[in-house]
C-alpha positions in Angstrom: 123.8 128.6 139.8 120.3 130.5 139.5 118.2 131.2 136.5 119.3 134.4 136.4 122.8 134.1 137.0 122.8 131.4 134.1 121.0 134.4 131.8 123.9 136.5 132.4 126.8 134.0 131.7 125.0 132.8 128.5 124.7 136.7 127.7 128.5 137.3 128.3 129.8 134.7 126.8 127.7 135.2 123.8 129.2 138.9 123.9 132.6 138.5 123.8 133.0 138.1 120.0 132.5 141.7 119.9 133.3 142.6 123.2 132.6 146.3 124.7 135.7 147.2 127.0 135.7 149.8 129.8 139.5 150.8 129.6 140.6 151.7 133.2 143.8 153.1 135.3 142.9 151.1 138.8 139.8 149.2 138.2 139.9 145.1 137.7 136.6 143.2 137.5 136.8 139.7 139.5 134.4 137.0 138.6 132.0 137.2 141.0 132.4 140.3 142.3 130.4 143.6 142.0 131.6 147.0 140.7 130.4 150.0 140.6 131.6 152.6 138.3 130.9 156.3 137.3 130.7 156.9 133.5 131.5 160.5 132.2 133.5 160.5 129.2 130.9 161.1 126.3 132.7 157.9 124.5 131.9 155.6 127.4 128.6 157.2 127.8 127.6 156.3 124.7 129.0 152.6 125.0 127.0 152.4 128.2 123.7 153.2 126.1 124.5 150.6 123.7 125.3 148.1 126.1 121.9 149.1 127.9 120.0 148.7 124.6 121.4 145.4 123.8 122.6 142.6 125.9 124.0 144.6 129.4 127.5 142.9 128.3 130.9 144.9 128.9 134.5 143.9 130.0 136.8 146.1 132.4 140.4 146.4 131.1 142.7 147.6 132.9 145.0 150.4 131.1 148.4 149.2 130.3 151.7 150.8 131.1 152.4 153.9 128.8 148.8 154.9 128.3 148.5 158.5 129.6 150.5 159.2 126.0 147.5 157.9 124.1 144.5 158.2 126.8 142.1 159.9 124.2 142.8 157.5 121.2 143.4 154.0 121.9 145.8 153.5 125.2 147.3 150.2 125.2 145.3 147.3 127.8 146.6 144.9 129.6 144.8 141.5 127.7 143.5 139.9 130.5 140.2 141.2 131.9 137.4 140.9 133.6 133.9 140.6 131.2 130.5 141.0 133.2 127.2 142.0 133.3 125.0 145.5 133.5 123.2 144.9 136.1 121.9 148.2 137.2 121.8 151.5 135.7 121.2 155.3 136.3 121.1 157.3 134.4 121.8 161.3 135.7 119.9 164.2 134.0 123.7 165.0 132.2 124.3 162.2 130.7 127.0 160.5 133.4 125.8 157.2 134.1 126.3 155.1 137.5 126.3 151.3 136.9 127.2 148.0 138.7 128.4 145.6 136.7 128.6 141.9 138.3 131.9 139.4 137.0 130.9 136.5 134.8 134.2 135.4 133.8 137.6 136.0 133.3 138.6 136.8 129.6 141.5 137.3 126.8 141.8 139.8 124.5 142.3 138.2 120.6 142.3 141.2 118.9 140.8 144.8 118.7 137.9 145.6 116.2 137.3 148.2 114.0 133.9 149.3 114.3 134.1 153.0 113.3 132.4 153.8 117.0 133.7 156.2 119.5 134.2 153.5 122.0 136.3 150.5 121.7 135.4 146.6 120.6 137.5 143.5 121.0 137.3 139.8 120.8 137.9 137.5 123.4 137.8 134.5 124.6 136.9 132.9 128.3 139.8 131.7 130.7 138.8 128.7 132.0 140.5 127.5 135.5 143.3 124.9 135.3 142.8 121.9 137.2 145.5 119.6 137.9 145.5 116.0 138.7 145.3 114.8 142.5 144.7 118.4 143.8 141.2 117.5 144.7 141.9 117.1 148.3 143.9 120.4 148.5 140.9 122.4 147.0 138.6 120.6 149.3 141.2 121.7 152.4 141.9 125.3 151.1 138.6 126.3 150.4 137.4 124.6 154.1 140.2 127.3 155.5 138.9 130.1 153.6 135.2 129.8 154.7 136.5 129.4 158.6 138.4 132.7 158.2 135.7 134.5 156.6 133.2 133.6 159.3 135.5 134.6 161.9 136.4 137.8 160.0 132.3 138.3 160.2 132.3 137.4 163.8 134.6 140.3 165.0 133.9 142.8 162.3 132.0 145.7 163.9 128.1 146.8 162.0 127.9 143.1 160.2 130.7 144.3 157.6 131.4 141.1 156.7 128.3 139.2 157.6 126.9 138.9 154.1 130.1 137.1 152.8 130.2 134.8 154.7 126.7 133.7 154.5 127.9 133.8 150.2 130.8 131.3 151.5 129.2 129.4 153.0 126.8 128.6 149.9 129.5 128.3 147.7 130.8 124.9 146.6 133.3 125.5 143.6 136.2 126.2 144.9 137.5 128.6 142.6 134.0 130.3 142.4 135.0 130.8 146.2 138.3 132.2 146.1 136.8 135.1 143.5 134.1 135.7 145.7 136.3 136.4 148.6 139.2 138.2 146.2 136.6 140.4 144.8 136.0 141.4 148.1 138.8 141.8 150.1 141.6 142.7 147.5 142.3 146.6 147.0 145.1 147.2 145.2 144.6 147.3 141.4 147.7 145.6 140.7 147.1 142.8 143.3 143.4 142.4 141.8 144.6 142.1 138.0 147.4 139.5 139.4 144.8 137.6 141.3 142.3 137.8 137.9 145.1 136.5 136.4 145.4 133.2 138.3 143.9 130.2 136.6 144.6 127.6 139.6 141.8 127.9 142.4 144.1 126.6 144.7 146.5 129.2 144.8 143.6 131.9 144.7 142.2 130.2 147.6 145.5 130.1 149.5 146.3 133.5 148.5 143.0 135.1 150.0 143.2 132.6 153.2 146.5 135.3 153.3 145.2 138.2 153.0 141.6 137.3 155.3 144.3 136.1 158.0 146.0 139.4 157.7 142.8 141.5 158.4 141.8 139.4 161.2 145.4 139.8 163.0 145.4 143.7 162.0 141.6 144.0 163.8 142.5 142.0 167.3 144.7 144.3 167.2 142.7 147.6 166.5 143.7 148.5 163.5 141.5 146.7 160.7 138.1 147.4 159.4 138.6 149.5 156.3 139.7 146.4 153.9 136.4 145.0 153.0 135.2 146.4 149.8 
């Protein structure tokens, strides 16, 4: 892990006592992964100047069943989530902001805050993965599967789509930091991303993207794939 990235998981990890949350319909944040967003509500715009003024830190939480009832008060979340990093900003001549924000870390919702601002606070706590006894050799397997797939995915994808992944795989050690990098990437579906971000066993993760890479591979020998990488 780089200087930098170190900066940013000491920032968020620091942050999620009072924890800024992005409340969203289809969005999950993976660790690892990169997300853009498009801020326009005057609630979240203000959040995202906060956040800019202080330490970049916001989670991404994805809005619970039931919530249209209660979009413009406080919608119930879903209390697992995604909790990342600002890391760029710009800022359009109305107010809307685009950002990226990079995962740090998966997260759980404790409780909500009252802080008497527009937008909403929470505190949470990190999700750590789950390692279990004599899997070593299955992680070590798994994750050796994953990095072939990617690089054949790269190999056959046309314009270099998936070029820089791989070269991200292939760097990777930690297993699990693997499997997020690659679910981050290649998962779509909201539901399927919040279910994945859910998953504390890197194995499974692993196994599960090894899936879904497989899948896109079969679907572009055979004309049809290209639009799954995000």
């Amino acid at each position: 892990m780089g200087e930098h990235d170190q900066d940013e998981r000491r920032a968020v990890l620091e942050g999620l006592d009072e924890l800024r949350i992005f409340p969203l319909p289809s969005s999950v944040l993976i660790p690892g992964g990169h997300l853009p967003l498009h801020v326009f509500e005057p609630r979240y715009r203000r959040m995202i100047a906060d956040a800019l003024a202080g330490d970049r830190v916001l989670g991404v939480a994805l809005l619970a069943p039931g919530w249209e009832a209660s979009y413009q008060g406080r919608p119930p979340i879903v209390e697992s989530l995604g909790a990342g990093y600002i890391q760029s900003a710009e800022c359009l001549p109305d107010g809307r902001y685009n950002i990226l924000v990079h995962g740090v870390t998966r997260a759980r919702v404790i409780e909500e805050l009252e802080t008497g601002l527009p937008f909403r606070r929470v505190r949470a706590v990190p999700v750590e993965d789950v390692s279990i006894p004599g899997e070593r050799e299955s992680l070590l397997a798994a994750s050796r599967t994953l990095r072939q797939l990617v690089v054949d995915l790269a190999a056959v994808l046309p314009d270099n789509a998936a070029a820089p992944l791989a070269a991200a795989c292939v760097r990777e050690s930690d297993p699990g930091k693997l499997a997020d990098l690659v679910g981050a990437a290649v998962l779509v579906d909201h539901r399927l991303r919040q279910e994945f971000l859910e998953e504390t066993r890197p194995v499974r993760r692993l196994e599960w993207v090894s899936e879904t890479v497989a899948q896109v591979l079969l679907q572009v020998s055979r004309g049809s794939g290209g639009g799954y990488l995000m």
